[in-house]
Structures are given as C-alpha cells and as structure tokens.
C-alpha positions as CSV (number, residue, x, y, z in Angstrom):
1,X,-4.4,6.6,-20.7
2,X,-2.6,3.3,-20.0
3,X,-3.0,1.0,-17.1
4,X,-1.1,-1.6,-15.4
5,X,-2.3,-4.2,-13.0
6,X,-0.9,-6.4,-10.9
7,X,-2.7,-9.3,-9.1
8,X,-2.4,-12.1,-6.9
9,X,-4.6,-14.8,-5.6
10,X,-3.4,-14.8,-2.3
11,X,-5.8,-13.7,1.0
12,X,-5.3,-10.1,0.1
13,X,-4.1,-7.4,2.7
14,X,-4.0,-8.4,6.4
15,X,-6.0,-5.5,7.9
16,X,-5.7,-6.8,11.4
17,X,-1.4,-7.0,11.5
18,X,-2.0,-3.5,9.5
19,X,-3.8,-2.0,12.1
20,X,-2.0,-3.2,14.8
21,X,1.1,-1.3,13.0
22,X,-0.3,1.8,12.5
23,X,-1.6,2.2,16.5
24,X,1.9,1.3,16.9
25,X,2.8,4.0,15.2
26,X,0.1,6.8,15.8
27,X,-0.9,5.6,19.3
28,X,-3.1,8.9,19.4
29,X,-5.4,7.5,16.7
30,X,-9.3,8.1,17.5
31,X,-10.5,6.7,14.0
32,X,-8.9,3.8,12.5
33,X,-10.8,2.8,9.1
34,X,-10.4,1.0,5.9
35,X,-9.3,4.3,4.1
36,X,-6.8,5.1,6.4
37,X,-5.3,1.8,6.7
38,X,-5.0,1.3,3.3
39,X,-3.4,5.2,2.7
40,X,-0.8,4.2,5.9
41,X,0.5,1.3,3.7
42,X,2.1,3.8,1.2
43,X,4.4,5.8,3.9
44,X,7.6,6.2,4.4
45,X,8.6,3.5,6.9
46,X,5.7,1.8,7.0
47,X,6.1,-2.1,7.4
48,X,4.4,-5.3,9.3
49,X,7.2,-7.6,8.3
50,X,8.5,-9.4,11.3
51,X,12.2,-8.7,10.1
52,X,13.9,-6.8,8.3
53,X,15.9,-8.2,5.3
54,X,17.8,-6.9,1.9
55,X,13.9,-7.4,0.2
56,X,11.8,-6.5,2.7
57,X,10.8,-4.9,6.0
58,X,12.0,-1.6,5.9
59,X,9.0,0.0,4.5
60,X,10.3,1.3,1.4
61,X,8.9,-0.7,-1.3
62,X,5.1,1.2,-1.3
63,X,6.2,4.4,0.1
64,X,8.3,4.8,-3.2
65,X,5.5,3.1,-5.7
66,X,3.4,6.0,-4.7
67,X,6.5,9.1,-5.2
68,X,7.1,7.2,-9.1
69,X,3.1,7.1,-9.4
70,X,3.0,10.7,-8.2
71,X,5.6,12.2,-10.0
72,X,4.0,10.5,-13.4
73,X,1.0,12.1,-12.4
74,X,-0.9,8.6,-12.0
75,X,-3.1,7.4,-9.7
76,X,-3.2,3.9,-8.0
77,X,-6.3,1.8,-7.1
78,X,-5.9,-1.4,-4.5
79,X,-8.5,-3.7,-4.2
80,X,-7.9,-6.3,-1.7
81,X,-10.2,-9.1,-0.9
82,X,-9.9,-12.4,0.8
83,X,-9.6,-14.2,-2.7
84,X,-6.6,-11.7,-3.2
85,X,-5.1,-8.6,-4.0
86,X,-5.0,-6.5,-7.1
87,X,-3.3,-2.9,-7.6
88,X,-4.0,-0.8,-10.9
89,X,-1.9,2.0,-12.0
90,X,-3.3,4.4,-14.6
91,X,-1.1,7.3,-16.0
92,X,-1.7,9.4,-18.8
93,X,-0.3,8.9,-22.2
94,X,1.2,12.6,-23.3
95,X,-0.4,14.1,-26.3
C-alpha cells in the first residue's frame, strides 16, 4: 500500500461558501451535512471560486483527482480543520 498526503496550514475547507454552492446547485436538498458537502466537492462542475480563470473555477481540478484515484483503485481521505487541510491518498502497490 503507499500513501501520499498533501497538507496545508491554511483554515481548512469553507463549509459555509460550500454549502451555499451546493443549494445553488441542488435547490431541492432536504439534508445538507458534512458528508455530503465534503462528497459535492469532488463533482464534475463543482466550484465556489468567484471567477473563473485558466487555474481555477471551473470545477475540474477535484472532479478529476477522484476519476485518477478511482481508476487506480485508491481511495482518498480529507480532513479539514480550522488549523488546515490535509488530503491522503492510499493506492495499492501490485503484487
């Protein structure tokens, strides 16, 4: 198994701009929780970027993280807190 983070100690994920994107997106939404938040981040699309630019705001970046995760048959853990942000990758080494 290997396993790569990668960290910041930033203020970790802004839950309150990501929830406001999502009802803006799924204005049907009964049940808005951590777990789903945090899953909504990795779709196609999927952005709270003010603007969009060559780098960022077209909400491609996490939405493709998770297909090359996926199709390496990995998994990805996010921890986000208000002393930062961490996401760990773990794939399995071929015998």
């Amino acid at each position: 198994m290997a396993e790569v983070t990668f960290s910041d100690d930033g203020r970790g994920l802004n839950w309150d701009k990501i929830k406001e994107k999502y009802l803006q997106l799924h204005p049907e939404a009964t049940e808005v929780n951590k777990k789903i938040l945090l899953s909504s981040i990795f779709t196609p699309e999927f952005s709270t970027s003010g603007e969009t630019t060559t780098m960022a705001g077209r909400g491609v970046g996490l939405s493709y993280v998770k297909d090359i995760v996926r199709e390496n048959k990995g998994t990805v853990n996010v921890s986000s807190s208000e002393s930062g942000l961490m996401f760990k990758f773990t794939f399995p080494i071929p015998a």
